[in-house]
C-alpha positions as CSV (number, residue, x, y, z in Angstrom):
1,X,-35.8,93.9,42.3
2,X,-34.1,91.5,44.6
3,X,-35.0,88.0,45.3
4,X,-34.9,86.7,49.1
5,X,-36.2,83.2,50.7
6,X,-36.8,85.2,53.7
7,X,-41.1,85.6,54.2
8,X,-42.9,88.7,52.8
9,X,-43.1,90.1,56.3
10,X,-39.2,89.7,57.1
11,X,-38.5,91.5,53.7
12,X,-41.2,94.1,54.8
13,X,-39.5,95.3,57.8
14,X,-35.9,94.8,55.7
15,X,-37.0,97.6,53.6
16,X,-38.6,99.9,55.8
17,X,-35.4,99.7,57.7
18,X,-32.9,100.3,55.1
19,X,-35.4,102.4,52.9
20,X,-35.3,100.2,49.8
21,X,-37.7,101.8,47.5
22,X,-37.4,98.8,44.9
23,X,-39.0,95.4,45.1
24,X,-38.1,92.5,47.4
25,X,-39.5,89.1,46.5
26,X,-39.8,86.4,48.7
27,X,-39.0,82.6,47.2
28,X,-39.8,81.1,51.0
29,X,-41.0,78.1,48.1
30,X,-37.6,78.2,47.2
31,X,-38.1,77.6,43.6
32,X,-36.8,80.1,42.2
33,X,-33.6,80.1,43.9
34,X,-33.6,76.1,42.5
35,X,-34.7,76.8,39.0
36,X,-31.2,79.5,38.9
37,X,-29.0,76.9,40.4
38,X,-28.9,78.8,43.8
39,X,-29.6,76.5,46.5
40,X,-28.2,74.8,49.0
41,X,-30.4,71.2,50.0
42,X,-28.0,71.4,53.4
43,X,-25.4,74.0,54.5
44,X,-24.3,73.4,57.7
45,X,-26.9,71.9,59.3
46,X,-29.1,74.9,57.6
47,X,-32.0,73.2,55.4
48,X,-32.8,74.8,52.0
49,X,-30.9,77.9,51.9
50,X,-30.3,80.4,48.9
51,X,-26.4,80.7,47.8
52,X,-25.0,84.4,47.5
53,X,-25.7,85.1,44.1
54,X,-26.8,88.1,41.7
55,X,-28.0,88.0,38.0
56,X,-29.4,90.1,35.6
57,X,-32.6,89.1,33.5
58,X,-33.9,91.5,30.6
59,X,-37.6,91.9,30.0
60,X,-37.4,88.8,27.6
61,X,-36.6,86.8,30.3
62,X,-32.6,86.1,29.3
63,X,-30.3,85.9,31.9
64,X,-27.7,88.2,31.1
65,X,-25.5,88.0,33.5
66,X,-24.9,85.4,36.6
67,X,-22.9,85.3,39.5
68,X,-23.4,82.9,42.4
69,X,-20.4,81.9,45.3
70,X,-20.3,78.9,47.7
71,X,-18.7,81.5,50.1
72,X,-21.7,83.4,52.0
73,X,-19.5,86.1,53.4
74,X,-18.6,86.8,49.6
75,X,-20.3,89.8,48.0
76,X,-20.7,90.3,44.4
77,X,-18.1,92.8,42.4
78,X,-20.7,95.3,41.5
79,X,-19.1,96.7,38.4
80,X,-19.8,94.2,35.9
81,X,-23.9,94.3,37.2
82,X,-23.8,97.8,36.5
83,X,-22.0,97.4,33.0
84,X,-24.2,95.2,32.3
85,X,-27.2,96.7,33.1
86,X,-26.3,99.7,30.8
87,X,-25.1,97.6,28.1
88,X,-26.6,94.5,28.2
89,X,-30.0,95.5,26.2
């Protein structure tokens, strides 16, 4: 699943458009994104806005892996999400 603080509707249309056929979840509350560290109180002039960031969380609820940038243009390296999704339990 993937985590946005865009609304339920904007995610909506996001993944009709790029036919996504997992879940997006909205944090417009912005909590969760504040609970992992991933938030910005002010960016620019921007108020309350999520950092780039990826992790992995088993079914326990351990994060297994975390990655977050202060460089928006920055994508994760997508190799060691999917290492550690196969060997991360």
């Amino acid at each position: 699943m993937a985590i946005s603080v865009d609304s339920p509707f904007s995610l909506d249309a996001w993944a009709a458009k790029e036919g996504y056929d997992f879940p997006l979840l909205s944090d417009f509350s912005k909590e969760v994104s504040q609970a992992y560290g991933s938030f910005y109180e002010d960016l620019i002039g921007f108020k309350g806005v999520s950092k780039r960031s990826a992790f992995v969380v088993d079914k326990s609820g351990t994060v297994r892996y975390a990655w977050i940038t202060e460089d928006a243009r920055q994508l994760p390296d997508l190799d060691p999400i999917r290492d550690c999704l196969q060997n991360c339990g």
